[in-house]
C-alpha positions in Angstrom: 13.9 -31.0 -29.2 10.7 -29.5 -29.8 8.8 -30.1 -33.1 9.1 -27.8 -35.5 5.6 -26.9 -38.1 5.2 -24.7 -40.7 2.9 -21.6 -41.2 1.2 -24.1 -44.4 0.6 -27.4 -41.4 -0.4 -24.7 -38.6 -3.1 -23.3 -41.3 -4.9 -27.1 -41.7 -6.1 -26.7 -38.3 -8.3 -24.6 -38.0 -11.7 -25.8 -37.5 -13.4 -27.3 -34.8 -12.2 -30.2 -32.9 -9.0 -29.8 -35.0 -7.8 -26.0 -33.6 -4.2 -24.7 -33.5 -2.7 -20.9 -33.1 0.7 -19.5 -32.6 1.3 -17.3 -29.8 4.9 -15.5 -29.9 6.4 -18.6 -32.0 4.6 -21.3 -29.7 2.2 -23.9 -31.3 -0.8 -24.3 -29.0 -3.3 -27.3 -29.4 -6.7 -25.8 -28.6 -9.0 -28.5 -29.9 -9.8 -29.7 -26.7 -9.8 -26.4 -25.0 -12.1 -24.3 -27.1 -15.1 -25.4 -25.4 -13.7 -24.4 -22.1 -12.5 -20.8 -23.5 -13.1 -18.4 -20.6 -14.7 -16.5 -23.6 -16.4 -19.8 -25.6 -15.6 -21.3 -28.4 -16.3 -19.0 -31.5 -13.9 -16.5 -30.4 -11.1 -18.7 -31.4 -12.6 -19.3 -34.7 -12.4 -15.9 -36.2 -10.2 -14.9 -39.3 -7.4 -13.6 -37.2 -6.9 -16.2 -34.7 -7.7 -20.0 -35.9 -4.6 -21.5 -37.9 -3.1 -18.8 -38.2 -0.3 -16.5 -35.8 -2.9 -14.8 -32.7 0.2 -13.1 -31.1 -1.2 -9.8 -31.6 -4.9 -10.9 -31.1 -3.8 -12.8 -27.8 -1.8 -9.8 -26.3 -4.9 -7.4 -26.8 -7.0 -9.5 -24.5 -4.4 -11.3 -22.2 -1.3 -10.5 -20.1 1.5 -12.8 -20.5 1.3 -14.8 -17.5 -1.5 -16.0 -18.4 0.4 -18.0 -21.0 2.8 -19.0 -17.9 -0.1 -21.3 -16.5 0.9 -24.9 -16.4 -2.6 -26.2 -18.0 -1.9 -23.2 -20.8 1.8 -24.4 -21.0 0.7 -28.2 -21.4 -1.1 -26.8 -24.6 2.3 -26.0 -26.3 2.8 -29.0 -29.0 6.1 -27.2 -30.9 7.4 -24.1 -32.4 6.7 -22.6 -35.8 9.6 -23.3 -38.2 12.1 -20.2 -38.5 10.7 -18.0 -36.0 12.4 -18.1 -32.1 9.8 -16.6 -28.9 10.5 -12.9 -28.0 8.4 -12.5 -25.1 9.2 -13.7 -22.1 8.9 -13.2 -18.3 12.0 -11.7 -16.8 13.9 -13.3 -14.3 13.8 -12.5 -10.7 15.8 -9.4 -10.4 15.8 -8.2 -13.9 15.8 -4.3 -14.5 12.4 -3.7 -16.4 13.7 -1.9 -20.0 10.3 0.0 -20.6 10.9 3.6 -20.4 10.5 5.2 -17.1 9.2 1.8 -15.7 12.7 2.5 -12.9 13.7 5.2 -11.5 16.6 6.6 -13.2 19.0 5.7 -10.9 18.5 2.0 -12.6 18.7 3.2 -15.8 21.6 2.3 -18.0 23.6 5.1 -18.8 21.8 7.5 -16.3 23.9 8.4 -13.2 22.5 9.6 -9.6 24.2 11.8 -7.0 22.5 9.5 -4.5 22.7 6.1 -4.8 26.0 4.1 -4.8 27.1 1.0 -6.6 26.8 -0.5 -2.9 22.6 0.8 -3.5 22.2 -1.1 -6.8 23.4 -4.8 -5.6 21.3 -3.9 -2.7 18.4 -3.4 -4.7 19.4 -6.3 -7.1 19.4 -8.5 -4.0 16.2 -7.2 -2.5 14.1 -7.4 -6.1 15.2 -10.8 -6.2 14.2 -11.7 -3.0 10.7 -10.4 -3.5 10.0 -11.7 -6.8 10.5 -15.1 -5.1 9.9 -15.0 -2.0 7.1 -12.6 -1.0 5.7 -11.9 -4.3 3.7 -15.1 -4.6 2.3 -14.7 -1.3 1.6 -11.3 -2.3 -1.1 -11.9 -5.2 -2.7 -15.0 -3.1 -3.2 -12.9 0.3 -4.5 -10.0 -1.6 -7.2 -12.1 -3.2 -8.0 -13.9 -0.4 -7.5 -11.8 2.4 -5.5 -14.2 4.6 -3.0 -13.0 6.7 0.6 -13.1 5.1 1.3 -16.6 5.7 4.2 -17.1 8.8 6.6 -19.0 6.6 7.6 -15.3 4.8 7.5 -13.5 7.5 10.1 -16.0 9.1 11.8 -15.5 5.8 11.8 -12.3 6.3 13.0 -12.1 9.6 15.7 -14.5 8.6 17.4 -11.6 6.4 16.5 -8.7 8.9 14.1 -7.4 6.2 11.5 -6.7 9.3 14.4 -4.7 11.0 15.7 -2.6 7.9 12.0 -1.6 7.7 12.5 0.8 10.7 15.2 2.9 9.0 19.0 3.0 9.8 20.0 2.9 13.2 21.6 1.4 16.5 18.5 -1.5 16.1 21.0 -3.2 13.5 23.4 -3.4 14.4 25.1 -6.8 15.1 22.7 -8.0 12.6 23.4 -9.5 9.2 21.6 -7.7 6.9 19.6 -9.5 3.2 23.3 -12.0 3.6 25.7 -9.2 4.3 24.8 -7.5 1.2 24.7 -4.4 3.1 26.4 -3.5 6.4 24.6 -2.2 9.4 26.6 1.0 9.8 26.3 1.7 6.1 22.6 0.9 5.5 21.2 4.2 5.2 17.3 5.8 4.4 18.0 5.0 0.5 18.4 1.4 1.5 15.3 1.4 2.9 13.6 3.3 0.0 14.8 0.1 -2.3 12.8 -1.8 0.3 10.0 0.4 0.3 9.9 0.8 -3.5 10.0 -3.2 -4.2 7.5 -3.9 -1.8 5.0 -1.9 -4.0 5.8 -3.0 -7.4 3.2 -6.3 -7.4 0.1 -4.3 -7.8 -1.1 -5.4 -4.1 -2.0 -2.2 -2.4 -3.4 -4.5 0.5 -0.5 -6.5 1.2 2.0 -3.5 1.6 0.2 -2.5 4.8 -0.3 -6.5 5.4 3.3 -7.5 5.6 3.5 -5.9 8.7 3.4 -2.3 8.3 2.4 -2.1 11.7 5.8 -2.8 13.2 7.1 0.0 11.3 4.7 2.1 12.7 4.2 0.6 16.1 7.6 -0.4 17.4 9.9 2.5 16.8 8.0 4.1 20.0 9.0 1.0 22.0 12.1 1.2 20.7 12.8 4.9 21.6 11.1 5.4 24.9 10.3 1.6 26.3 12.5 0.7 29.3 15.3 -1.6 28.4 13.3 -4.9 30.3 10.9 -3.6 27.8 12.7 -3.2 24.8 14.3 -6.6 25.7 11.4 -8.5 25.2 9.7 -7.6 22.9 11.5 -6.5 20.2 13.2 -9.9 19.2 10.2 -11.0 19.7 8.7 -8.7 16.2 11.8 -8.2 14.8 12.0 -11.7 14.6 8.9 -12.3 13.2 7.0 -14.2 16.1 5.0 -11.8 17.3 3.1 -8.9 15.2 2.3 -5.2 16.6 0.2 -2.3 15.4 0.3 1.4 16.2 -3.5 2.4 17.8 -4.5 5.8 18.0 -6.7 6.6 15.5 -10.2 6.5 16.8 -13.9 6.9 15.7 -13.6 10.2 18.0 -10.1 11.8 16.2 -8.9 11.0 12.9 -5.9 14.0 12.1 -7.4 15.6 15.1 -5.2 12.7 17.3 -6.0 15.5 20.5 -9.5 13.8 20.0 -9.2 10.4 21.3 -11.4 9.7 23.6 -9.5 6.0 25.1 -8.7 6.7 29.0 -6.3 4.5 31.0 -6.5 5.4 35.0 -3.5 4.4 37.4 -4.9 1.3 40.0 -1.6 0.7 41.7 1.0 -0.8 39.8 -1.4 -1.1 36.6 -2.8 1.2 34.2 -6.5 0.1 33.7 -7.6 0.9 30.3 -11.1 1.5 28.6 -11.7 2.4 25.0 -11.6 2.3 20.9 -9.4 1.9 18.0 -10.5 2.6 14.3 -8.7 2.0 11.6 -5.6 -0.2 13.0 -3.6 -1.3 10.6 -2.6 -5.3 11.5 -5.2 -4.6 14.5 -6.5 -7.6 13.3 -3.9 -10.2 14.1 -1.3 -7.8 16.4 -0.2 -9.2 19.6 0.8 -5.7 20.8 -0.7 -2.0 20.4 1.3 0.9 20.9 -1.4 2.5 22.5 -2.3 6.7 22.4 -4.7 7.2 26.1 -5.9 10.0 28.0 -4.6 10.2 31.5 -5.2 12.3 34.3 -1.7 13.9 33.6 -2.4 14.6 29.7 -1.6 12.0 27.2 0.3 8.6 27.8 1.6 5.9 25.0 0.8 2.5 26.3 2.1 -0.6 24.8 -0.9 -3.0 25.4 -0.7 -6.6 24.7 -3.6 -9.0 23.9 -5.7 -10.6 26.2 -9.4 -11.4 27.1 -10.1 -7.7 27.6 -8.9 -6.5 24.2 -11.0 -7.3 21.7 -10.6 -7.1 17.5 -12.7 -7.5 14.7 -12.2 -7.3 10.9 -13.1 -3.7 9.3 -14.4 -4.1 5.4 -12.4 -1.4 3.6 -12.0 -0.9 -0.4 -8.5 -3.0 -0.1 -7.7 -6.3 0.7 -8.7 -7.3 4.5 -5.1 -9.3 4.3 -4.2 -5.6 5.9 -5.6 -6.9 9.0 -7.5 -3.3 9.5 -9.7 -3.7 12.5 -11.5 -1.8 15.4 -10.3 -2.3 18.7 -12.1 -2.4 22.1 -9.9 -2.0 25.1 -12.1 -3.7 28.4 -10.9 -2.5 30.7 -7.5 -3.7 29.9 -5.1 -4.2 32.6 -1.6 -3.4 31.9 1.5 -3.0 33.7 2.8 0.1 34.8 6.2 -0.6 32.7 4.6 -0.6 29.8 4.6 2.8 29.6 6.2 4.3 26.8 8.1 7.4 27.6 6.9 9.9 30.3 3.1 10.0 31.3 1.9 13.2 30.2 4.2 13.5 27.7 2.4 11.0 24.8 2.1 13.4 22.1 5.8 13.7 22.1 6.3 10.0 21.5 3.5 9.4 18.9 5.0 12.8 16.8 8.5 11.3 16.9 7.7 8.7 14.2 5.3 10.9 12.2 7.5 11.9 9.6 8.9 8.7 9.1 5.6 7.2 8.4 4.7 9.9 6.3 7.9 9.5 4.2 7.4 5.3 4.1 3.9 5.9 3.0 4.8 8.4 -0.1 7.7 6.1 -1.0 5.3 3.5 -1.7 2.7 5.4 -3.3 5.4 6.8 -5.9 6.4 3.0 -6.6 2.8 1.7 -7.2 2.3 4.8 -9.2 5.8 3.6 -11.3 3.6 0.1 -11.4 1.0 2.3 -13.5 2.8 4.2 -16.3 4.6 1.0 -16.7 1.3 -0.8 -17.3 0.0 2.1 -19.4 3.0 1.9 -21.7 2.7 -1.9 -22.3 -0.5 -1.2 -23.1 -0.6 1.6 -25.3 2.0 0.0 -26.9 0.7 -3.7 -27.7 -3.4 -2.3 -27.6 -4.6 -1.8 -31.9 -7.3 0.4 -32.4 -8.6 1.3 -35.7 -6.1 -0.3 -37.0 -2.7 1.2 -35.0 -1.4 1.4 -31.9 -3.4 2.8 -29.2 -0.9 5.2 -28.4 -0.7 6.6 -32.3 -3.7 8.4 -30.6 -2.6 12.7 -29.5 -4.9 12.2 -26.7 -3.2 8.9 -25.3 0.5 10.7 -25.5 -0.6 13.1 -23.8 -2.0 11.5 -21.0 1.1 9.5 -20.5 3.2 12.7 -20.3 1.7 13.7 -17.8 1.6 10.4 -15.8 5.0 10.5 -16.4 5.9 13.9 -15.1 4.0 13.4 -12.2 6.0 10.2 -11.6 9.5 12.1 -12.1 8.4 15.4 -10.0 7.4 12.9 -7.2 10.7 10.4 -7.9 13.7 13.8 -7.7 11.0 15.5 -5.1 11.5 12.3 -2.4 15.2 11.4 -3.0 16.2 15.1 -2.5 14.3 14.9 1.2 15.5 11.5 1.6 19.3 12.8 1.2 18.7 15.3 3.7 17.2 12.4 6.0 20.4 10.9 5.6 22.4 14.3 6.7 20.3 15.8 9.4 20.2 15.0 13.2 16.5 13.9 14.1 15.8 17.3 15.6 16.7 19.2 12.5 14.3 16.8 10.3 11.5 17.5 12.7 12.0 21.5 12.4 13.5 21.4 8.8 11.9 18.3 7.0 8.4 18.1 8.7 6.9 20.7 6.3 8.2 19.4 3.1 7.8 15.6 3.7 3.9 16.3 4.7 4.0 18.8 0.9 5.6 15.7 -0.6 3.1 13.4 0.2 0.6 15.5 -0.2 1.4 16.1 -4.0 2.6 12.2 -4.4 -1.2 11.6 -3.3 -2.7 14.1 -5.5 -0.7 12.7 -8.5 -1.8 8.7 -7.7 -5.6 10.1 -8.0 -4.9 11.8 -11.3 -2.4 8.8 -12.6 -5.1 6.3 -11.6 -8.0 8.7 -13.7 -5.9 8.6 -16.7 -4.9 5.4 -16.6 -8.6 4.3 -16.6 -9.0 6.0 -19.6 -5.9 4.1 -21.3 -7.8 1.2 -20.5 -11.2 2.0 -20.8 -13.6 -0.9 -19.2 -10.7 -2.9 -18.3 -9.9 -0.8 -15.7 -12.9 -1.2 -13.8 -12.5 -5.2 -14.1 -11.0 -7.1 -10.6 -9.1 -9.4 -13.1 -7.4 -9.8 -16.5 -5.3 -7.1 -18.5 -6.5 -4.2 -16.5 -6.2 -5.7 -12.9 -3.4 -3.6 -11.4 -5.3 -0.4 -12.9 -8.6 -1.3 -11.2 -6.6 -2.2 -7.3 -4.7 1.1 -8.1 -7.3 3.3 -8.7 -9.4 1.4 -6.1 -6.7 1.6 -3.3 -4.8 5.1 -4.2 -7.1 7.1 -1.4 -5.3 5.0 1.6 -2.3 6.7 0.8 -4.0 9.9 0.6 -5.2 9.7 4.1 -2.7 7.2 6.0 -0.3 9.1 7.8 -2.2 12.1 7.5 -5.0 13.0 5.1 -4.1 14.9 2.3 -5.4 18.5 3.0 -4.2 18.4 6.8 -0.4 17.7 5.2 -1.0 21.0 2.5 -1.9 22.6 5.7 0.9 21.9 8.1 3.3 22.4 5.2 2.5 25.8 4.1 2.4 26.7 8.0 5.6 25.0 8.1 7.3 27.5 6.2 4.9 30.4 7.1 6.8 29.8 10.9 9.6 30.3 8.9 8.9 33.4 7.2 11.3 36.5 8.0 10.1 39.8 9.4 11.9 41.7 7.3 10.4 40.2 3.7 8.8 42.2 1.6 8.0 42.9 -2.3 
């Protein structure tokens, strides 16, 4: 049992060499430590902090895991007498209880026209599996900017995670899906918005496109025009996580403007012979295959090219983590079978569209999570920050900038689950002439509300914000990362565009005021 002091034996220590605090009913030993304080010595010996109960003082400059270190938890030499800890880290899986942290479909007492019972032990199941499986990996490949390592992504693959990543379809079936906690034929676009949603919530902006969002980008044209020998073998080969893909066709030349590329690939019998750039690739860096976007003499051909001596990748420095694997590409001549070919030659524009709105959709379900991530933070903050002498958010001006982080968070949160439910009831050619225009206006506002979230956010913060580590670290990769998903998939103004002449297609002849 652990030994038990009193506030009067905890106060006796207090100089230096002989230094004790309580944090959250803990008694910590710092006489040792002090002089190796991150911060030095003297800032332990204040008032506030030495012999006395440094909760508060300790939560205004740390987060809690810091206190879940093992050489901070070594420090721990008993509890105060009467008093029992309060703060602790949830368990995996756990339901976060600060307001608006979840959508309200995971609220307690809140009910949802979309999601099922089935949905929520779906989720429970996927959290869980994150928290300890991927998230780990997660913080250490972001700050280091190694690849994710191949032991989670067979992990991964060992639940189908990599498959359920591609949307429903006739791709799982026969497939057991996170242990049969969902069934093939049930698992449905909110299924994968639980997976999309979790994958965001570490504060990693990196590592989502890292663990392989290529494949989600890059195989689905394989999977829909690739010839079954093909399809055969190579899509065990990803879905299984041996082998990693990336989807190339943004180049130096064309950005939105993907009728730009300049990448040929000319017919020489029974191969296609291809010369050219990639920019941009997400997973470029370590893909085995590109679904390739050329120009032919026929118009516009997809090409799945795989690598080899003649195609060459190197690391591009972005503002996020290079564990995204972004690279450019250099195609040398690249011979390539014939077979490859992905759907008709001359007809490429048709298969790179196809998966468009999907990637457009994946990319705002992620941004809305990380965004979650953010009031979430904001709250803790406000909550446990004291300035002049209360609560920062006893400040009018700190409300109010979390109202409006808020609403932007709930507009965006009932804006995607009503497309997503129409997702789930249309045929693919009624989403691309009914749901084109209002996913590309849905991320477009998603996008526009993570570069106002992250602005107020900084000023919740202040100079934390701006600071790689400590209290303020997912603020300062949000607000550093936020423009990827303002411009992946389709940059921001080019999406207000295409929605508005979406619905001005749509406009009938006979309207009038």
């Amino acid at each position: 049992m652990s030994k038990q002091f009193t506030e009067e034996e905890v106060a006796k220590h207090n100089q230096p060499g002989d230094l004790w605090i309580v944090v959250d009913s803990k008694v910590y030993d710092l006489s040792r430590f002090a002089d190796m304080h991150p911060g030095g010595p003297n800032v332990l010996f204040v008032d506030t902090i030495a012999g006395k109960d440094a909760t508060q003082a300790f939560f205004g400059l740390h987060r809690l895991e810091v206190l879940e270190r093992p050489q901070y938890k070594r420090l721990v030499i008993g509890t105060l007498h009467g008093q029992k800890s309060l703060i602790k880290p949830p368990p995996p899986g756990a339901i976060s209880s600060v307001p608006y942290a979840e959508a309200s479909w995971l609220v307690p007492g809140f009910r949802s026209p979309y999601f099922t019972e089935r949905h929520r032990k779906f989720q429970a199941g996927v959290r869980t599996f994150f928290e300890e499986v991927v998230k780990p990996a997660a913080i250490e490949s972001e700050d280091s900017g190694k690849k994710i390592p191949q032991e989670v992504v067979d992990k991964m693959a060992e639940v189908n995670i990599i498959a359920m990543r591609l949307g429903p379809g006739k791709h799982l079936q026969g497939r057991k899906l996170l242990n049969g906690l969902v069934e093939p034929e049930e698992f449905d676009y909110f299924h994968e918005l639980i997976i999309n949603t979790e994958l965001a919530r570490f504060g990693t902006r990196g590592f989502i496109d890292g663990i392989l969002a290529g494949a989600v980008i890059g195989l689905p044209p394989v999977l829909n025009f690739g010839s079954p020998e093909l399809k055969a073998r190579i899509v065990p080969e990803v879905f299984g996580g041996k082998k990693y893909i990336a989807l190339a066709i943004t180049e130096a030349f064309a950005g939105s403007d993907v009728s730009g590329i300049q990448t040929v690939a000319v017919r020489e019998g029974d191969y296609w012979v291809i010369t050219g750039t990639k920019k941009w690739i997400t997973n470029g860096h370590f893909a085995d295959y590109f679904t390739t976007l050329c120009k032919t003499d026929t118009g516009f051909t997809v090409i799945l090219v795989e690598r080899s001596d003649s195609v060459n990748t190197k690391a591009i420095k972005t503002s996020y983590s290079p564990t995204a694997g972004t690279a450019f590409v250099t195609f040398n001549r690249a011979r390539v079978p014939v077979g490859n070919t992905l759907g008709q030659v001359g007809n490429g524009m048709k298969v790179i569209l196809s998966n468009f709105n999907h990637e457009r959709w994946m990319v705002t379900c992620t941004a809305l999570a990380a965004q979650r991530v953010v009031v979430e933070e904001c709250l803790k903050w406000a909550s446990q920050r004291v300035v002049f002498g209360k609560p920062l958010h006893a400040q009018p001006v700190i409300r109010a900038k979390l109202a409006g982080m808020i609403s932007r968070v709930e507009a965006g949160q009932n804006w995607l689950e009503s497309v997503t439910h129409n997702m789930n009831n249309m045929t693919y050619a009624q989403t691309s002439e009914l749901l084109a225009g209002p996913i590309a206006l849905c991320k477009q506002f998603v996008g526009r509300c993570g570069t106002e979230i992250g602005n107020d956010a900084a000023q919740i913060f202040g100079g934390r914000a701006i600071t790689v580590t400590g209290m303020g670290k997912v603020i300062e990769n949000f607000r550093r990362t936020t423009p990827f998903d303002a411009i992946l998939a389709g940059a921001e103004d080019v999406m207000a565009d295409l929605g508005v002449r979406q619905a001005l297609k749509k406009m009938p002849s006979n309207a009038r005021l």
